[in-house]
N, C-alpha and C positions, 0 to 999 in steps of 0.2 A: 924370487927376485925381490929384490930391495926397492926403497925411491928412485935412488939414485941409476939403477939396472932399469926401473921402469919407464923413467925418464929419457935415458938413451933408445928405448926400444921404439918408444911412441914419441918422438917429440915435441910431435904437434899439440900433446894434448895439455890443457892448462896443469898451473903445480896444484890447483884443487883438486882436480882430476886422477891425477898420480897418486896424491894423497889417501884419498877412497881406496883406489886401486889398492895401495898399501896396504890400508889398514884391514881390508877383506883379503887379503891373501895372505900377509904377516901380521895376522891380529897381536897378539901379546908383544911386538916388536918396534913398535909406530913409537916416532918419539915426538918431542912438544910441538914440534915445526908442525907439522902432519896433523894433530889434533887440534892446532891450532887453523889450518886451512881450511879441515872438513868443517870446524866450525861456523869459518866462515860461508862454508859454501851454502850449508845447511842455513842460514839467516840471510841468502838471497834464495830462498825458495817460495813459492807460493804457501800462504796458510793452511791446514785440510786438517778433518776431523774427520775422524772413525776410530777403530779397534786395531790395536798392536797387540804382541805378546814376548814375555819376555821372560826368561828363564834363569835362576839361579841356583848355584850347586848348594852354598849353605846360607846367604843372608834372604834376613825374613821381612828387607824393604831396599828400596832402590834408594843410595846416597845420591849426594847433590853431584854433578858434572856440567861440564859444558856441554855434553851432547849424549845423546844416549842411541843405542844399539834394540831393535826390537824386530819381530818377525810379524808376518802377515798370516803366520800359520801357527795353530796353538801345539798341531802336532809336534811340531821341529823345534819349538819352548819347551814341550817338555821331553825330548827323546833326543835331543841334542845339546837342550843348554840348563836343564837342570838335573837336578840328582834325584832320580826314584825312588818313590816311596820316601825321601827326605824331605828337599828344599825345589821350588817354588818357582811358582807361576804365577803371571803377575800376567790380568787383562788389563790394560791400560786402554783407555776410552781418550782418546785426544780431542780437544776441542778448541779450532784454530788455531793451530802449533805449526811456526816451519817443520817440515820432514824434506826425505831427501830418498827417493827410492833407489836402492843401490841397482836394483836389478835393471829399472831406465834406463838409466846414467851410463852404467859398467860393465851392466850386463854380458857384452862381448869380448870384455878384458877377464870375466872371473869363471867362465866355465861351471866346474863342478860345485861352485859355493851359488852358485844363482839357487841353486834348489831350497838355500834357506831364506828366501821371499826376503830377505834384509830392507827395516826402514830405518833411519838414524832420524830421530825429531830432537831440535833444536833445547840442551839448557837451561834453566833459569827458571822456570814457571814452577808450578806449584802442583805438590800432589796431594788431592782429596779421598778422604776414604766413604765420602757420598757422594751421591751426583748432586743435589743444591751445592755442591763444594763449600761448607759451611764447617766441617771437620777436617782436618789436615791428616795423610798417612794413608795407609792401607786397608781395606775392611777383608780377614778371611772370611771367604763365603765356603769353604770347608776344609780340612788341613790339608794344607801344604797350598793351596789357590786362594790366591789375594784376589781383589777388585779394587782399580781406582780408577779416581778424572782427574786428567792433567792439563793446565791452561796456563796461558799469563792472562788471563782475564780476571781481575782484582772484584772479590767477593766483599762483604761482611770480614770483618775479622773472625779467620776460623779458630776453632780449637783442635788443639793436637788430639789425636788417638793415641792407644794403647798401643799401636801397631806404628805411628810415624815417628 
Protein backbone atom coordinates (compact mmCIF):
# COMPACT_ATOMS: atom_id res chain seq x y z
CA UNK A 1 0.00 0.00 0.00
CA UNK A 2 1.10 3.45 -0.82
CA UNK A 3 0.16 7.04 1.42
CA UNK A 4 -2.31 7.59 -0.45
CA UNK A 5 -4.03 3.69 -0.15
CA UNK A 6 -2.91 4.15 3.61
CA UNK A 7 -4.64 7.09 3.95
CA UNK A 8 -7.90 5.81 2.69
CA UNK A 9 -7.64 2.79 4.79
CA UNK A 10 -7.24 4.47 8.17
CA UNK A 11 -8.46 7.84 7.96
CA UNK A 12 -8.47 8.82 11.21
CA UNK A 13 -4.89 8.74 11.44
CA UNK A 14 -2.68 11.91 11.26
CA UNK A 15 -0.53 12.40 7.60
CA UNK A 16 2.55 12.02 10.23
CA UNK A 17 1.24 8.77 10.97
CA UNK A 18 0.57 7.56 7.31
CA UNK A 19 3.83 8.82 6.77
CA UNK A 20 5.78 6.25 9.19
CA UNK A 21 3.44 3.93 8.07
CA UNK A 22 4.78 4.52 4.57
CA UNK A 23 8.01 4.60 5.01
CA UNK A 24 8.24 1.03 6.98
CA UNK A 25 6.27 -0.75 4.72
CA UNK A 26 7.54 1.13 1.28
CA UNK A 27 10.96 2.00 2.41
CA UNK A 28 12.88 2.73 -0.83
CA UNK A 29 9.55 4.40 -2.28
CA UNK A 30 8.70 7.44 0.36
CA UNK A 31 9.09 10.58 -1.34
CA UNK A 32 9.84 14.40 0.03
CA UNK A 33 6.33 14.89 1.46
CA UNK A 34 6.71 11.83 3.70
CA UNK A 35 10.31 12.39 4.82
CA UNK A 36 9.42 15.59 5.44
CA UNK A 37 6.46 14.77 8.04
CA UNK A 38 8.35 11.91 9.69
CA UNK A 39 10.71 14.65 10.29
CA UNK A 40 8.47 16.43 11.72
CA UNK A 41 7.06 13.97 13.85
CA UNK A 42 10.37 12.85 15.10
CA UNK A 43 11.26 16.76 16.53
CA UNK A 44 7.91 16.58 18.47
CA UNK A 45 9.24 13.73 20.46
CA UNK A 46 10.55 13.52 23.84
CA UNK A 47 14.55 13.55 23.99
CA UNK A 48 16.01 9.80 25.27
CA UNK A 49 19.46 8.45 25.20
CA UNK A 50 20.64 5.03 24.95
CA UNK A 51 22.07 2.58 22.17
CA UNK A 52 20.66 2.00 18.58
CA UNK A 53 22.20 0.09 15.68
CA UNK A 54 22.33 0.45 12.44
CA UNK A 55 23.48 -1.43 9.45
CA UNK A 56 25.21 -0.84 6.17
CA UNK A 57 25.65 -2.89 3.11
CA UNK A 58 28.81 -0.93 1.78
CA UNK A 59 29.50 2.77 3.48
CA UNK A 60 31.91 2.87 6.22
CA UNK A 61 29.99 6.17 7.92
CA UNK A 62 26.51 7.49 8.22
CA UNK A 63 25.90 10.81 5.83
CA UNK A 64 24.18 13.74 7.10
CA UNK A 65 20.09 13.37 6.82
CA UNK A 66 17.15 14.75 8.30
CA UNK A 67 16.36 11.70 10.21
CA UNK A 68 17.97 8.48 10.48
CA UNK A 69 16.50 4.87 10.59
CA UNK A 70 18.35 2.51 13.48
CA UNK A 71 17.33 -0.73 15.42
CA UNK A 72 17.20 -1.72 19.06
CA UNK A 73 18.66 -4.92 18.17
CA UNK A 74 22.37 -5.36 17.06
CA UNK A 75 21.36 -8.80 15.71
CA UNK A 76 18.65 -7.45 12.86
CA UNK A 77 21.88 -4.41 11.96
CA UNK A 78 23.79 -6.83 11.12
CA UNK A 79 21.57 -10.08 9.56
CA UNK A 80 19.34 -7.67 7.99
CA UNK A 81 20.83 -4.43 7.17
CA UNK A 82 24.36 -5.00 6.39
CA UNK A 83 26.53 -7.06 4.20
CA UNK A 84 28.49 -9.97 5.89
CA UNK A 85 31.67 -10.15 6.38
CA UNK A 86 31.74 -6.62 4.43
CA UNK A 87 30.09 -3.48 5.70
CA UNK A 88 28.88 -2.28 8.91
CA UNK A 89 27.63 -1.81 11.97
CA UNK A 90 27.44 1.13 13.46
CA UNK A 91 26.61 1.31 17.79
CA UNK A 92 25.26 4.61 17.99
CA UNK A 93 25.05 5.79 21.77
CA UNK A 94 22.41 8.71 21.63
CA UNK A 95 22.51 11.29 23.93
CA UNK A 96 19.37 13.39 24.29
CA UNK A 97 18.08 13.04 20.61
CA UNK A 98 14.30 13.23 19.60
CA UNK A 99 13.64 9.34 18.36
CA UNK A 100 10.56 8.11 17.43
CA UNK A 101 9.83 4.21 18.26
CA UNK A 102 8.20 2.91 15.17
CA UNK A 103 7.14 -0.07 16.97
CA UNK A 104 4.86 2.42 19.80
CA UNK A 105 3.43 4.45 17.28
CA UNK A 106 2.66 1.69 14.33
CA UNK A 107 3.25 -1.14 15.69
CA UNK A 108 -0.27 -2.35 14.73
CA UNK A 109 -0.25 -0.94 11.19
CA UNK A 110 3.25 -2.85 10.39
CA UNK A 111 2.98 -6.41 11.29
CA UNK A 112 5.82 -8.53 10.14
CA UNK A 113 8.45 -5.41 10.19
CA UNK A 114 7.82 -4.77 14.04
CA UNK A 115 10.41 -7.61 14.50
CA UNK A 116 12.98 -5.03 13.33
CA UNK A 117 12.77 -3.01 16.92
CA UNK A 118 12.91 0.31 14.32
CA UNK A 119 13.98 3.68 15.99
CA UNK A 120 14.11 6.93 13.58
CA UNK A 121 16.16 9.72 15.86
CA UNK A 122 15.95 13.08 14.75
CA UNK A 123 18.91 14.86 12.08
CA UNK A 124 21.16 17.42 12.45
CA UNK A 125 23.39 16.60 15.47
CA UNK A 126 26.74 15.51 15.43
CA UNK A 127 28.51 12.24 15.23
CA UNK A 128 31.50 11.57 17.71
CA UNK A 129 33.95 8.99 17.28
CA UNK A 130 34.64 9.38 21.36
CA UNK A 131 32.44 9.57 24.10
CA UNK A 132 34.06 13.18 25.55
CA UNK A 133 32.56 13.91 21.83
CA UNK A 134 35.81 15.93 21.20
CA UNK A 135 36.56 14.06 17.71
CA UNK A 136 33.97 14.06 15.10
CA UNK A 137 33.12 10.49 13.00
CA UNK A 138 33.39 7.07 13.75
CA UNK A 139 35.85 4.87 15.91
CA UNK A 140 36.28 1.07 14.35
CA UNK A 141 36.38 -0.87 17.39
CA UNK A 142 37.04 -3.95 14.95
CA UNK A 143 36.44 -4.49 11.24
CA UNK A 144 33.54 -3.93 9.84
CA UNK A 145 31.96 -2.41 13.64
CA UNK A 146 32.01 1.33 14.17
CA UNK A 147 31.30 2.99 17.56
CA UNK A 148 29.86 6.56 18.06
CA UNK A 149 28.01 9.36 20.18
CA UNK A 150 25.53 11.39 18.67
CA UNK A 151 24.12 14.61 20.24
CA UNK A 152 23.06 18.25 19.37
CA UNK A 153 24.74 18.97 22.55
CA UNK A 154 27.66 21.55 21.39
CA UNK A 155 31.17 20.33 22.62
CA UNK A 156 34.68 22.00 22.42
CA UNK A 157 35.38 22.27 18.77
CA UNK A 158 35.96 18.70 17.68
CA UNK A 159 38.34 17.32 15.16
CA UNK A 160 37.53 15.17 12.42
CA UNK A 161 38.55 11.46 12.42
CA UNK A 162 39.98 9.26 9.85
CA UNK A 163 36.69 7.64 9.82
CA UNK A 164 34.12 10.92 9.62
Amino acid sequence: MDFAEIKAEHPGLSLQIVALIDYVTNFSQIGTKSKKLIRELCESQEPWSGTLYRGHYTSKQIRKGEWYSASKSEKVAREQFSTKGKCCVFHIHLIHVPVIDVNNLVGEYINLYSEEEEFIFLGGGTFYANSDMTEEGFAEIKPGVFECWYTFLRRETPKKSNHG
